[in-house]
N, C-alpha and C positions, 0 to 999 in steps of 0.2 A: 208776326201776329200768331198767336196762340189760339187754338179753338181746343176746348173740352166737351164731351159730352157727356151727359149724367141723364143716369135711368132710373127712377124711381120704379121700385119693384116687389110688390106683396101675394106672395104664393105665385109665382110665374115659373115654375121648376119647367116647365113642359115648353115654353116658347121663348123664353130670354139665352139661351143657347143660341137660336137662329140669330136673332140679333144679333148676338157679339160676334158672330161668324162674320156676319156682312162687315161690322162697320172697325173689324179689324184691315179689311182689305182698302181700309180709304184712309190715303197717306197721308192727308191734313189733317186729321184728330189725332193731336200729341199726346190725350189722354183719355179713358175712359171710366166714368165712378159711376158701379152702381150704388145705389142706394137701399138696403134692404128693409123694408116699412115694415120689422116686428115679424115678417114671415117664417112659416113656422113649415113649410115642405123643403128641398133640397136649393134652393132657389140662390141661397149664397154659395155651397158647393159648388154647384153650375157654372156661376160667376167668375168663383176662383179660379176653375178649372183653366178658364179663357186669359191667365195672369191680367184682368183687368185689377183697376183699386175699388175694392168694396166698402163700405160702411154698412154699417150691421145698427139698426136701433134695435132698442129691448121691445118696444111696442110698438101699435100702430098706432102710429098721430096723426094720418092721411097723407091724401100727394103733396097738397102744397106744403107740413114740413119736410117730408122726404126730400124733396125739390129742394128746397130752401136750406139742408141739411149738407146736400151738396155741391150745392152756388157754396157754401162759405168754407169747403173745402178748396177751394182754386182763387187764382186769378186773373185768369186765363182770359183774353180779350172779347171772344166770343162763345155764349154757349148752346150747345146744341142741345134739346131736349127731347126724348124718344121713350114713347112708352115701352113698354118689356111686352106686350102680346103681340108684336105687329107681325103679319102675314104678306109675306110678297115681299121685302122689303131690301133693297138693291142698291149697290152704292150708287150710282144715280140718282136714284131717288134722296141719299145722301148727298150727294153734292149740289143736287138745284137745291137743296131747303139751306144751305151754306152761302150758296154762288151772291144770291142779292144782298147779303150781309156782307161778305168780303168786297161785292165790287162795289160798294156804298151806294146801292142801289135801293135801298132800306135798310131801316134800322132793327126789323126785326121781320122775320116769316114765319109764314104759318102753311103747312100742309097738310092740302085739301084733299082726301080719297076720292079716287075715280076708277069706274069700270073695275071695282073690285067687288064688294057684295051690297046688293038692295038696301039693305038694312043699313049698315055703316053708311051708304053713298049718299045715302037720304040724309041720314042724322046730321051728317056734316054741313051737305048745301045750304041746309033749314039753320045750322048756328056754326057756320063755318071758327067762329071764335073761339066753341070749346076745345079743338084739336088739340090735340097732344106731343103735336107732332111743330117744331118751330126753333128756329134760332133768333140768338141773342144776344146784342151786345152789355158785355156784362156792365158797361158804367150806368145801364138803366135799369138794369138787374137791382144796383145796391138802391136805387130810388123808391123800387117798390117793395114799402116797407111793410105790408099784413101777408106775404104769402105763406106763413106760415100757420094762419091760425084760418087760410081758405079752406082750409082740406080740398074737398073736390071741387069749391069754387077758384082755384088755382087761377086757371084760364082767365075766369072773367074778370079778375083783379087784375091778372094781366091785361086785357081787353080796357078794361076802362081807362088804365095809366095811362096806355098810348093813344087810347080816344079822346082824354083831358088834356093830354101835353102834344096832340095834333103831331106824332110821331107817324113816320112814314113804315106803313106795313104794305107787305107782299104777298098775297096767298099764290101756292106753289101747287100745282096740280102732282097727287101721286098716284098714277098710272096701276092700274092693276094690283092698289095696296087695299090692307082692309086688316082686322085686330081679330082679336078670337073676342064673344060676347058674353058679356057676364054670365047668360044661361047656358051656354055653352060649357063653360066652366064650374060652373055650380049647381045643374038641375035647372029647370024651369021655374020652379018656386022660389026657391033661393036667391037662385038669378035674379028675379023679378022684382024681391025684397032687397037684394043691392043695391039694384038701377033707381028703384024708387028713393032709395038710402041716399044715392047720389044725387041726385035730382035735387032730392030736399036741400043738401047739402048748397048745391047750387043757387038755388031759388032763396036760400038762407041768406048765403051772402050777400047775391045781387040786391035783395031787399035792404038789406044790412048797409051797404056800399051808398045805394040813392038813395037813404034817409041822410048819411054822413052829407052828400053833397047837397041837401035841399040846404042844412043847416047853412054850410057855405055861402 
């Protein structure tokens, strides 16, 4: 059994170093792709430095092609996906978001931040679905066929597949994790114009998604 993990990754120069540190130390990922989403700071430098396999797009198309950019690089049994700002992040924490997927324990996980920062710890409980943070077996992967055009509605296209085809999910508690925040990264303003940018992004889709299935 094969497991890959792919990181979609745009301007993360300053936190996607930590990541590849950790999940070099965890002997079940045979491989590791980031995904570089059109970034325009050091952010594939970085990557290489860690001899992972990077893919370099010219632009940003958002997460869900980045994502989708590097599902169709593998074939790998199962995939793990990991956003590039994560804070705290341990191969433990690696291995339980893996463990219910390999012991077919679910067909796919999702994890959940805990007792890392208010802000994140909140966001999550309140829509535990958008996390970023989840493995997956890839024959379900090739099923869901718009995550490319989700952008930041990524998630919830995920979210909906495995709520229509009554696929058994796991949410994984991650202990003392948490992501660095859009305003954090960008200024307050900026930041705030992102998070809204996503949001919409989100709210685009999921609208988009339940007109598709009234039709149905």
């Amino acid at each position: 059994m094969e497991i890959v993990t792919i990181i979609p990754a745009y301007n993360e120069e300053k936190t996607i170093g930590n990541v590849l540190s950790v999940l070099k130390q965890v002997n079940e990922i045979a491989r590791i792709i980031v995904v570089s989403d059109g970034s325009t700071d050091e952010t594939v430098d970085v990557a290489k430095s860690f001899g992972v396999e990077v893919v370099e797009l010219e632009e940003n198309i958002g997460k869900g092609g980045a994502m989708k950019a590097g599902v169709e690089r593998t074939l790998a049994d199962i995939v793990l996906f990991l956003d590039a700002d994560l804070i705290g992040l341990t191969p433990s924490h690696v291995l339980s978001l893996l463990k219910p997927v390999i012991k077919n324990e679910a067909e796919m996980s999702i994890g959940i931040f805990e007792k890392g920062r208010i802000a994140t710890d909140l966001a999550q409980k309140m829509a535990p679905f958008l996390s970023g943070q989840r493995a997956i077996r890839r024959a379900l992967l090739d099923q869901v066929c718009d995550m490319e055009i989700a952008r930041f509605g990524v998630e919830v296209a995920l979210h909906h597949f495995v709520e229509n085809n009554n696929i058994k999910v796991k949410e994984v508690l991650l202990t003392d994790m948490s992501h660095v925040m859009k305003e954090e990264k960008l200024g307050v303003w900026k930041g705030m114009a992102a998070r809204m940018k996503m949001y919409w992004e989100i709210i685009k889709y999921y609208t988009h998604s339940n007109s598709l299935r009234r039709e149905d």
